[in-house]
VOGU-3710 file (C-alpha; in Angstrom, 3 decimals, decimal comma):
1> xxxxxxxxxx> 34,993/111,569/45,009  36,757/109,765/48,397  36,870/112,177/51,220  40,584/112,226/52,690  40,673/114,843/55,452  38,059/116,092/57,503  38,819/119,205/59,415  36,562/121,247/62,114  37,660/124,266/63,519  35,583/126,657/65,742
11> xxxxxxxxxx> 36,610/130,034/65,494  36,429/133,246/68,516  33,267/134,824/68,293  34,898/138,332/66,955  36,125/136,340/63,744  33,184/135,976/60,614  33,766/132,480/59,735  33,061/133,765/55,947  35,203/136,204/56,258  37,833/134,313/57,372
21> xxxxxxxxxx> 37,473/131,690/54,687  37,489/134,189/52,074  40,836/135,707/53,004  42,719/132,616/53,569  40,958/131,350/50,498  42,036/133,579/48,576  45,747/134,001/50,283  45,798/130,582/49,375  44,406/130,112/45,807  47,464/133,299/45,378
31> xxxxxxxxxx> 50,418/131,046/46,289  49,086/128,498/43,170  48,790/131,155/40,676  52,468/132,360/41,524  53,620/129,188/41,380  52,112/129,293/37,956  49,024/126,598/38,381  46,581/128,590/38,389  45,257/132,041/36,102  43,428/133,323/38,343
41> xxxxxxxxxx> 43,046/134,125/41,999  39,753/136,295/42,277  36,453/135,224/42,290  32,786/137,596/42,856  29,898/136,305/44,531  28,250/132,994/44,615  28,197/130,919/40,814  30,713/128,713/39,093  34,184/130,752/38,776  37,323/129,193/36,357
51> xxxxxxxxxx> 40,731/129,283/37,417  43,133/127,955/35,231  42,429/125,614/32,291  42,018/122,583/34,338  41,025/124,394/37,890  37,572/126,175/38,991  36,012/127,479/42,582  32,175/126,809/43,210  30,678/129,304/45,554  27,473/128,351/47,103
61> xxxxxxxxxx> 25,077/130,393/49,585  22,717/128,503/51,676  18,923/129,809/51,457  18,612/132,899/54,194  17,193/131,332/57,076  15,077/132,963/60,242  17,720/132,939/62,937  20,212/134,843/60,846  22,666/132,149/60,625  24,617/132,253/57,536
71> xxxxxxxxxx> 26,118/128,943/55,281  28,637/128,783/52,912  30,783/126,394/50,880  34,186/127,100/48,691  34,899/123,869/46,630  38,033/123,857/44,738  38,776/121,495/42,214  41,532/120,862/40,369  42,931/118,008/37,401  46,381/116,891/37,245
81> xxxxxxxxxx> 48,130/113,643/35,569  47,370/112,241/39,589  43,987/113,098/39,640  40,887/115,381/40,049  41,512/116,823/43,545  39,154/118,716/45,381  39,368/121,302/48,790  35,736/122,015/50,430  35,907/124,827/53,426  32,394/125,027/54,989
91> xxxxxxxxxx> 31,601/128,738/56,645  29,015/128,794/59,414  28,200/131,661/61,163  25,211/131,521/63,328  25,017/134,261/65,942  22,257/133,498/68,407  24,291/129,702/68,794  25,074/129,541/72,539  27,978/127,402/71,866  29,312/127,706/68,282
101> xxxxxxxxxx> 28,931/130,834/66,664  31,781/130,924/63,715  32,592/127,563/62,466  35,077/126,140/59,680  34,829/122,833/58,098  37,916/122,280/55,563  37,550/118,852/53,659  40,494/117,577/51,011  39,650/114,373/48,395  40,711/112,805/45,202
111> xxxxxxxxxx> 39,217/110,642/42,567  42,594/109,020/41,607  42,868/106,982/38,088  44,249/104,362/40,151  41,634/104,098/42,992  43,000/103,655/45,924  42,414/104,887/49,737  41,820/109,124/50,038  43,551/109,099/53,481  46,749/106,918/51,931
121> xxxxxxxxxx> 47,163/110,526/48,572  45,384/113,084/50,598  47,662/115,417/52,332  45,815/118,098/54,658  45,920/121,040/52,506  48,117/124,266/52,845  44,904/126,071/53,812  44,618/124,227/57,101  48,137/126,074/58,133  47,305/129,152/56,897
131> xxxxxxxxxx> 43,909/129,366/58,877  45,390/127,517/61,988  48,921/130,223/62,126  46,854/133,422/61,301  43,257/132,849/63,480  42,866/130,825/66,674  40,942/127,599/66,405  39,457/125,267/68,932  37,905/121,722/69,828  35,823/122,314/72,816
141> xxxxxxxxxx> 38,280/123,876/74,833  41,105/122,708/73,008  43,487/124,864/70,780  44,253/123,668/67,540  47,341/125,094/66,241  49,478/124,769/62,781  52,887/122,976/64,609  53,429/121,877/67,775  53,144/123,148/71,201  56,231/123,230/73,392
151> xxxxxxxxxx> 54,876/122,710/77,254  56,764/123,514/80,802  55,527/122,182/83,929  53,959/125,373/84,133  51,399/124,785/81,126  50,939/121,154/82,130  47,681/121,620/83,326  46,440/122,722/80,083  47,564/119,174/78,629  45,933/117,544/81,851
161> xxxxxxxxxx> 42,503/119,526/80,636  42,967/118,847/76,980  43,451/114,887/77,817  40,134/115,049/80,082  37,949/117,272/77,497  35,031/114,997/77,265  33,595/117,433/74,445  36,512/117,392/72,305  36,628/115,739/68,567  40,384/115,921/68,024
171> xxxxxxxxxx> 43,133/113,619/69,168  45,608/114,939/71,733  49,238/113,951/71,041  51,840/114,240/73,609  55,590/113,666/72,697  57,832/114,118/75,863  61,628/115,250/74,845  64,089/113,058/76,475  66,865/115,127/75,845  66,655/118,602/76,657
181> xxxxxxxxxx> 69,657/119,494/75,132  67,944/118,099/71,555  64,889/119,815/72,198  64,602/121,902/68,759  65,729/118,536/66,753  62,846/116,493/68,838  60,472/119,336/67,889  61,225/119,116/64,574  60,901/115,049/64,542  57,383/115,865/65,963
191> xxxxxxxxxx> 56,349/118,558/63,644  56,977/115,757/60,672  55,530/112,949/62,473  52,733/114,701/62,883  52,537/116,545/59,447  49,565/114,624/58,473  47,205/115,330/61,246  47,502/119,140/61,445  44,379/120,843/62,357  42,673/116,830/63,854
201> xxxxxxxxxx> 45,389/116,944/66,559  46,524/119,070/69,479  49,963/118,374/69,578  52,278/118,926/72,179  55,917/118,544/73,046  57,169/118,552/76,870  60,186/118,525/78,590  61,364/116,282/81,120  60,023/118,206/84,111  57,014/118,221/82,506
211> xxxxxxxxxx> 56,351/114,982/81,747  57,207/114,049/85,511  53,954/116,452/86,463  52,068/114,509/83,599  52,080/111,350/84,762  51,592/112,159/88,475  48,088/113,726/87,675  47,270/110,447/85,422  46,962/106,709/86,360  49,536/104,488/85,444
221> xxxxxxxxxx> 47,527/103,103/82,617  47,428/106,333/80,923  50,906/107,906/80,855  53,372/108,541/78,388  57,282/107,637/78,998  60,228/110,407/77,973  60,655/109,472/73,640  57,254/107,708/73,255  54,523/109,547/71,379  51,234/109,166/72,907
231> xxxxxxxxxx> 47,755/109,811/71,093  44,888/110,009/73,399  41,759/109,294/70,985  38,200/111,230/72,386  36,382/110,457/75,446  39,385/109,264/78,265  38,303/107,115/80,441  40,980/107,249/83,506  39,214/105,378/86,061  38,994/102,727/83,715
241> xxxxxxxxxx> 42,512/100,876/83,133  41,209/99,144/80,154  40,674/102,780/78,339  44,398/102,592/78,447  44,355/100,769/75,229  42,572/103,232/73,018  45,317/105,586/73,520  48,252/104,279/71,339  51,921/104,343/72,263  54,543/104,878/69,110
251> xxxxxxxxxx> 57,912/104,162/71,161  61,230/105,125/70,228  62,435/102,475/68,417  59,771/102,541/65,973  60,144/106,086/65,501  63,873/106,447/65,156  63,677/103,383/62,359  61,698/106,372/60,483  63,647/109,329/61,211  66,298/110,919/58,564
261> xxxxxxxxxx> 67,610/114,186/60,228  64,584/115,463/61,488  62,377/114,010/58,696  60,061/111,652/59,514  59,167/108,965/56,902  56,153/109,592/55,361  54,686/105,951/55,409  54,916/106,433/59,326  53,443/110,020/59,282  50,329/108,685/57,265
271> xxxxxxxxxx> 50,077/105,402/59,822  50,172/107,426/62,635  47,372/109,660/61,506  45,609/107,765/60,097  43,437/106,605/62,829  42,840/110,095/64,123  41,677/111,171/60,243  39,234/108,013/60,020  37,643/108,812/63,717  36,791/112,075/62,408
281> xxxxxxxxxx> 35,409/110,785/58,731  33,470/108,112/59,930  32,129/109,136/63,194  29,329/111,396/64,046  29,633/114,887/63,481  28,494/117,333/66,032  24,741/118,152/65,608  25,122/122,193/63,972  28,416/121,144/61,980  26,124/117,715/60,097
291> xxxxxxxxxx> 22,960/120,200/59,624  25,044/122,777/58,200  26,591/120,353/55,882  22,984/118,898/55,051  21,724/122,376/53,990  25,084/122,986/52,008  25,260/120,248/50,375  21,297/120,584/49,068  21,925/123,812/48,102  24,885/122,440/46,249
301> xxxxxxxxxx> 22,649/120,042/44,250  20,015/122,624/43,275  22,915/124,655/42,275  24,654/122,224/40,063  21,122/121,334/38,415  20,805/124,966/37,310  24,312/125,439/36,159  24,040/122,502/34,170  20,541/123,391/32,855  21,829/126,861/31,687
311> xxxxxxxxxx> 24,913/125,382/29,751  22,637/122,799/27,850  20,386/125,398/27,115  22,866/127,975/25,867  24,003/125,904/23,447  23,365/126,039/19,939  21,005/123,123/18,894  20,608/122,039/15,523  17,340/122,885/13,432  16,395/125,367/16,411
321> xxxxxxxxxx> 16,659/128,682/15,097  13,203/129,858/13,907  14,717/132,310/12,040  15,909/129,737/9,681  12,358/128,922/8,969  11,480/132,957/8,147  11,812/133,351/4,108  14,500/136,166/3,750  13,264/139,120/1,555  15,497/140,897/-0,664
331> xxxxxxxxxx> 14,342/144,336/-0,151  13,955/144,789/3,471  11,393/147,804/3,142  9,219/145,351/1,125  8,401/143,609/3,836  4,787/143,493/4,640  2,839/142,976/7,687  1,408/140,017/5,942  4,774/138,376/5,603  5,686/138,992/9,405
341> xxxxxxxxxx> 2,206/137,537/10,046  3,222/134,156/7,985  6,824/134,597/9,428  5,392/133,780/12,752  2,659/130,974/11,666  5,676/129,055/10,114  7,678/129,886/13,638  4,378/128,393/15,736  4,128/125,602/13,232  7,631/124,476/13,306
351> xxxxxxxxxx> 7,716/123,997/17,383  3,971/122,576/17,263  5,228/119,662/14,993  8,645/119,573/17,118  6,953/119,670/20,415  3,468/118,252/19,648  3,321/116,533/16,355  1,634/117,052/13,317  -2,132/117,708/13,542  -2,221/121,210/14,878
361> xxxxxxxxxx> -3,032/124,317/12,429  -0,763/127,006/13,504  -3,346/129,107/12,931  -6,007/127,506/15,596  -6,198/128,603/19,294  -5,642/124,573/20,066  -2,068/125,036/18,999  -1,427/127,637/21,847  -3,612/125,542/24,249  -1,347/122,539/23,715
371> xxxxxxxxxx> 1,965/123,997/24,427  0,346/125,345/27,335  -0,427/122,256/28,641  3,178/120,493/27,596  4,682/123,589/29,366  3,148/123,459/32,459  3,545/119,222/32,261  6,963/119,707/31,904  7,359/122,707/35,023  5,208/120,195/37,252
381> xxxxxxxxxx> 7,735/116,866/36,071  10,522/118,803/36,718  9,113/120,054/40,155  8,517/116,552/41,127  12,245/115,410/39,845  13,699/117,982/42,394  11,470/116,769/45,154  12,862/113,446/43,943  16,203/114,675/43,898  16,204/116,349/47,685
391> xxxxxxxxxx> 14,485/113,066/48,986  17,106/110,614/47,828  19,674/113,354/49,062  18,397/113,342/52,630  18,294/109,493/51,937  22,190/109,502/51,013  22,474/111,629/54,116  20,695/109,226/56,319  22,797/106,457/55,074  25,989/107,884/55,729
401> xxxxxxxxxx> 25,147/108,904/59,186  23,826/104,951/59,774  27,495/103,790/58,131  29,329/105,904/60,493  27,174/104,810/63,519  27,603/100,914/62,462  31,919/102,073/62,182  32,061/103,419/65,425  29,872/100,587/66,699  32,059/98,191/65,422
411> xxxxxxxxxx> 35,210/99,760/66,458  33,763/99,747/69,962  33,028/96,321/70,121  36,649/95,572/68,937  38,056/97,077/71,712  35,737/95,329/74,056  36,278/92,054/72,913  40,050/92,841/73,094  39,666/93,345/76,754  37,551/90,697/77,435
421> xxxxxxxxxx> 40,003/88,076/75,365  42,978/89,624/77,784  40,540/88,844/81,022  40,220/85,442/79,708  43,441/84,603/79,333  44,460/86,100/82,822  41,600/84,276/84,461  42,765/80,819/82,311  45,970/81,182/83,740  44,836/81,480/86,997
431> xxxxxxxxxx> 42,550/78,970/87,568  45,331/76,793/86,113  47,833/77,577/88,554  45,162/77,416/92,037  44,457/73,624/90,485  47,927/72,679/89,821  48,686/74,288/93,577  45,366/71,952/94,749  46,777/68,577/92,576  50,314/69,444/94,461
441> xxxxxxxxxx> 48,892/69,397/98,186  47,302/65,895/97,352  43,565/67,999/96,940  42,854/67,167/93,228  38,892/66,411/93,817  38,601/70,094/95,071  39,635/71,314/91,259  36,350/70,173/89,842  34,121/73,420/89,322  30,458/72,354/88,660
451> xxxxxxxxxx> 28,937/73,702/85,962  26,618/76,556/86,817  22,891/75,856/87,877  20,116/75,670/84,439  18,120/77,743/86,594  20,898/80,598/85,392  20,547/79,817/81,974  20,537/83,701/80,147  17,413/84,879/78,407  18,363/85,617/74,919
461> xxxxxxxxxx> 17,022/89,140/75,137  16,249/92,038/77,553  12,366/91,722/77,086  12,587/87,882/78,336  14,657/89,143/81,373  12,172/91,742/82,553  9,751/89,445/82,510  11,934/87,067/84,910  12,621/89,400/87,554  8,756/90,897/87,211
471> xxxxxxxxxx> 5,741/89,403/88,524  3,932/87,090/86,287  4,079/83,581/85,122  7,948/83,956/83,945  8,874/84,910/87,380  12,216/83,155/88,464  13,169/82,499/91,444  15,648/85,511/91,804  12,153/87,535/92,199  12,543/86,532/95,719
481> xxxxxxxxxx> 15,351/89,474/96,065  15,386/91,287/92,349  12,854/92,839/91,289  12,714/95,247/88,099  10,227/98,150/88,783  11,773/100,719/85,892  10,096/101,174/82,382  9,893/98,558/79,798  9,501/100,238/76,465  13,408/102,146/77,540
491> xxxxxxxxxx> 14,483/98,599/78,606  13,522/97,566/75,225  15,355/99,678/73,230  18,526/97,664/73,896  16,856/94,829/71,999  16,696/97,408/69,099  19,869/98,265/69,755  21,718/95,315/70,024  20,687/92,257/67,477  22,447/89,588/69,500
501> xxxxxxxxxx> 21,995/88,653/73,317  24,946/90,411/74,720  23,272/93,003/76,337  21,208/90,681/77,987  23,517/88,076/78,801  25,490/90,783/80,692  22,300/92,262/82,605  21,316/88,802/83,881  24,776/88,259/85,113  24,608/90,982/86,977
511> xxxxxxxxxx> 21,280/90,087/88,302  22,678/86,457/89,422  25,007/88,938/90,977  22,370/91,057/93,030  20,476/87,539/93,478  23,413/86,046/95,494  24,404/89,541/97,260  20,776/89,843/98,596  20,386/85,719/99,646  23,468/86,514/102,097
521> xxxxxxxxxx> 21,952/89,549/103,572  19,455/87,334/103,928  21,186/85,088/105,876  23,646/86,910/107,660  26,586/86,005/105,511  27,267/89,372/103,841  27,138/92,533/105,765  28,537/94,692/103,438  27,640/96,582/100,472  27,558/95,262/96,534
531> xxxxxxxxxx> 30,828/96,912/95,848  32,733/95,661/98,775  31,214/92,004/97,811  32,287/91,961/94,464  35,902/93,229/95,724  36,579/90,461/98,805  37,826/87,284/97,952  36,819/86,013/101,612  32,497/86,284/100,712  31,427/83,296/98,563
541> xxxxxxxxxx> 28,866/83,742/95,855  28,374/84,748/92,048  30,370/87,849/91,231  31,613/90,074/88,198  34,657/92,349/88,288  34,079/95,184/89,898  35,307/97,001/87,006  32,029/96,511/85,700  29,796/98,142/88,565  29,924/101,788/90,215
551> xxxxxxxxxx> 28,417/102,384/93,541  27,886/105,907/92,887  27,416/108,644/90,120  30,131/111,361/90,120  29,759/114,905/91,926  29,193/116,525/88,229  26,392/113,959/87,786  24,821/114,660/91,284  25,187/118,086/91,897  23,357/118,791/88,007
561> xxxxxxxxxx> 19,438/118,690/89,033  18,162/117,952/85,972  20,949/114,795/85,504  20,543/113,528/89,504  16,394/113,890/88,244  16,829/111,457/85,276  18,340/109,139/88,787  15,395/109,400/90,519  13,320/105,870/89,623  10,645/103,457/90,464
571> xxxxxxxxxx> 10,436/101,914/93,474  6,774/100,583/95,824  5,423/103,108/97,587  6,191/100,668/100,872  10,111/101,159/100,333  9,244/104,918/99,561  6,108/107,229/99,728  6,892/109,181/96,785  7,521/105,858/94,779  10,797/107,283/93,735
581> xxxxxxxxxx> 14,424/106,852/94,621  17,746/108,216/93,990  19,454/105,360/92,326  23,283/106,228/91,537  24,701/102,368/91,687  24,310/100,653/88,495  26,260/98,233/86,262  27,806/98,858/82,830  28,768/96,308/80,693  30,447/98,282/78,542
591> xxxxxxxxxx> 32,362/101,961/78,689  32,908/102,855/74,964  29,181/101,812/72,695  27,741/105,263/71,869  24,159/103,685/72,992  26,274/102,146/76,203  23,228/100,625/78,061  23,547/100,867/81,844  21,443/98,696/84,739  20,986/101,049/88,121
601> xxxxxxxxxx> 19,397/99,905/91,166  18,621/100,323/94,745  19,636/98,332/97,404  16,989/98,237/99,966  17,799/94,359/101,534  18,296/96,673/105,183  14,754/96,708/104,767  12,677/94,819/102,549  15,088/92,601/101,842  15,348/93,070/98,260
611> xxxxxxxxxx> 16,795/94,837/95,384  15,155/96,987/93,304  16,183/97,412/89,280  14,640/100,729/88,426  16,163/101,082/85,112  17,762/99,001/81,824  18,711/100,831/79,112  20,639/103,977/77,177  23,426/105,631/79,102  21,668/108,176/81,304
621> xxxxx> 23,021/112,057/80,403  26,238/112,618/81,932  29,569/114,744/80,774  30,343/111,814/78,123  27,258/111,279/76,664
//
């Protein structure tokens, strides 16, 4: 069964997430029985409940466990000519949660005759609407609601905040109205575009005014012009132009080559959601929402093995009956006690010989012994089948979480490479244009660029960099002013990380970069700090963009003890007594990799002359991570 539509909704603290699923469930399930696809609309208690002659509701409770918290799933399913369609809503309530206590999960999928892609014949079910109009949901901070939102420039900054949620899950859609007059039509327009990413999407519609008050509180990188839709993805970025990207633009024209009346096309609808729906399928769930799911879904499997065990075994098998085996007597009151005696010797001998063979007596104690033994061989094999069972569910479970990790890997590295493909080409064309200037003014010999110095060959992983920039026999010269002083075994989990040497081809850039910064303090060539280096054009020596460096942490980062702590690294005792130093400066070769390694450091060249590299490895906790 292909998963379509993923939908999670957290729900105010005052609402019983089971309760609420049960009403709207069965609000819901009512609307197909009067439209005449269903028989029934009622259900009682947990078990296996029919519907209609090709439609049934599994109910399953979770196991009560010790901090009250309470699981359950409702999975409809349901056979038509197109299909067998299923709709999963997940209730968690768990009330000593400091974040999440009420908690809906609503999941849609088909196993089509036909194959093809869930998200492509899944529509978001007419559940979703019902829960998101009658109860008020939220992502993070964000509400989720069942058709758009219509902003002024008074409610902008709730759009501002719902952009900037670093916690959110959802996409956040903006469609500005270019024509005020049209407003209800454009509404409309963005209520159908939309259709297919109700309850994944905060959507929002904004006037003119509004818009103007939009982009002045974004960069230019991240607006949204009046008859463009824009979808900003998770995670925003707005320091970082590049983030631009993730957030797609559908403009006008594209749209209106879609739009009947107010109708939009529903090859467009699907396109445009379809990102948002695969972010939330294949990328990791929040840590209560995937161990809720876990504990669901085995409870789901033990479940299923017992309905299916009780329908096998309430059915009539052949030869079975030992009743059949019983001689009938004519006159029942001549039945003797002898007879009832031999009645039950034939009964023991007929399931000896069907369970153990011949060679038993069914009159000898062995007989009992044996199907002892074959009983309590069979409880233990079927004991060790459900351990079986559980541990190649977890498995499954493990697996899945490693294939969405490796999706949202890859999708990260996409977008990197994207970016650094566009740098290339605007650095190509740049250095074309300087030597074409240089051939012009008669100065072709100063176009040659020499190739850069072996000695700044990369190391092909982080362990062989540490070791160049440590003391030791691997020392390079770039010792002389870089040292690395942080922990090795963290450093080394980028290796693990990362299979190929980008990582570390990135980190020794930037240590070329510290190498040069710190040989003209040295010499009196550079008086200013790293950033200010890497930003002048007028200071010679090896540089990155500065895109890819920070001088500092942010206030949030700072002013939270236990984050400025996880700052506080390595360094001799001779640059400080405690042998630790704040260290906010750090380079990041990339924004958007989950694991998004980061290199911080100290620059101490006012007075030892050096820079100190106090830690390589996982992005240290900030808002984002």
């Amino acid at each position: 069964m292909g998963t379509g539509y993923r939908a999670i909704l957290r729900l105010e603290r005052s609402d019983s997430a089971i309760s609420v699923a049960e009403r709207e469930l069965h609000g819901w399930l009512l609307e197909k029985k009067q439209r005449g696809t269903l028989t029934s609309a009622d259900w009682d208690g947990v078990g296996r409940h029919q519907m209609g002659p090709d439609a049934q509701l599994d109910v399953i409770a979770a196991p009560e466990a010790p901090d009250d918290s309470n699981r359950r799933m409702y999975r409809f399913v349901e056979r038509n000519p197109g299909g067998l369609w299923t709709v999963s809503v997940y209730a968690f309530s768990n009330p000593h949660s400091r974040d999440y206590q009420e908690s809906l999960v609503v999941e849609a999928g088909v196993e089509a005759p036909d194959g093809g892609d869930p998200i492509d014949k899944v529509d978001p079910p007419r559940l979703i609407r019902r829960l998101l109009d009658a109860h008020e949901a939220k992502d993070a901070t964000v509400t989720l609601t069942g058709s758009p939102e219509l902003i002024r420039v008074d409610d902008v900054h709730r759009v501002v905040e719902a952009i900037k949620d670093p916690q959110r899950t959802v996409s956040v859609v903006v469609a500005p109205s270019a024509w005020r007059e049209h407003e209800d039509s454009w509404r409309k327009v963005i209520e159908s575009l939309t259709k297919q990413s109700v309850g994944i999407a905060a959507t929002y519609v904004i006037d003119d005014a509004a818009c103007a008050e939009l982009n002045e509180q974004l960069p230019p990188s991240h607006r949204v012009a009046l008859g463009s839709v824009r979808t900003y993805v998770p995670a925003v970025d707005i320091s970082s132009p590049e983030d631009g990207l993730r957030h797609r633009i559908l403009f006008p024209g594209a749209l209106a080559r879609s739009v009947s009346a107010t109708r939009v096309a529903r090859p467009l609808a699907k396109t445009h959601a379809r990102s948002t729906r695969l972010r939330l399928l294949e990328r990791d769930l929040p840590g209560d929402i995937r161990r809720g799911l876990e504990i669901l879904h085995r409870a789901e499997v033990s479940a299923m093995r017992t309905w299916e065990v009780d329908r096998r075994v309430g059915q009539p098998k052949r030869g079975s009956n030992l009743a059949d085996t019983v001689p009938v007597a004519l006159d029942e009151a001549a039945v003797t006690i002898g007879q009832n005696v031999r009645a039950v010797f034939d009964g023991i001998a007929r399931v000896a010989q069907r369970w153990l063979g011949k060679g038993f007596e069914p009159t000898s104690v062995d007989v009992i012994t044996a199907l002892d033994d074959l009983l309590e061989r069979r409880t233990t094999e079927l004991a060790v089948v459900e351990e079986q069972v559980d541990e190649a569910t977890q498995t499954l479970e493990s697996n899945e979480q490693s294939l969405r990790d490796m999706r949202t890997r890859l999708e990260d590295v996409s977008l990197d490479l994207t970016i650094s493909d566009d740098r290339i080409r605007e650095l190509t064309r740049e250095a074309a244009q300087l030597r074409q200037r240089l051939v012009d003014a008669g100065r072709a010999e100063d176009a040659y660029v020499a190739p850069i110095e072996d000695l700044w060959t990369p190391p092909d992983d982080v362990l062989g960099l540490i070791s160049m920039i440590t003391k030791g026999d691997d020392a390079h010269r770039a010792l002389k002013f870089v040292e690395f002083t942080g922990d090795e075994d963290i450093a080394l989990e980028v290796d693990v990380h990362e299979k190929t040497p980008r990582y570390a081809h990135a980190f020794w850039d930037y240590v070329h970069v510290l190498y040069d910064y710190a040989n003209g303090k040295a010499d009196g060539s550079i008086s200013c700090g790293v950033h200010m280096y890497l930003q002048s054009d007028h200071i010679a020596g090896h540089k990155c963009s500065p895109e890819r460096h920070a001088s500092t942490e942010s206030d949030s980062v700072l002013n939270r003890k236990s984050w400025r702590d996880e700052r506080m690294l390595p360094v001799p005792k001779k640059v400080d007594p405690s042998g630790l130093v704040l260290m906010d400066a750090h380079f990041k070769p990339t924004w958007r990799d989950k694991f998004a390694p980061r290199m911080h450091y100290f620059d101490d060249t006012n007075q030892s002359g050096k820079v100190y590299i106090g830690y390589i490895g996982r992005h240290l906790t900030n808002t984002k991570t």
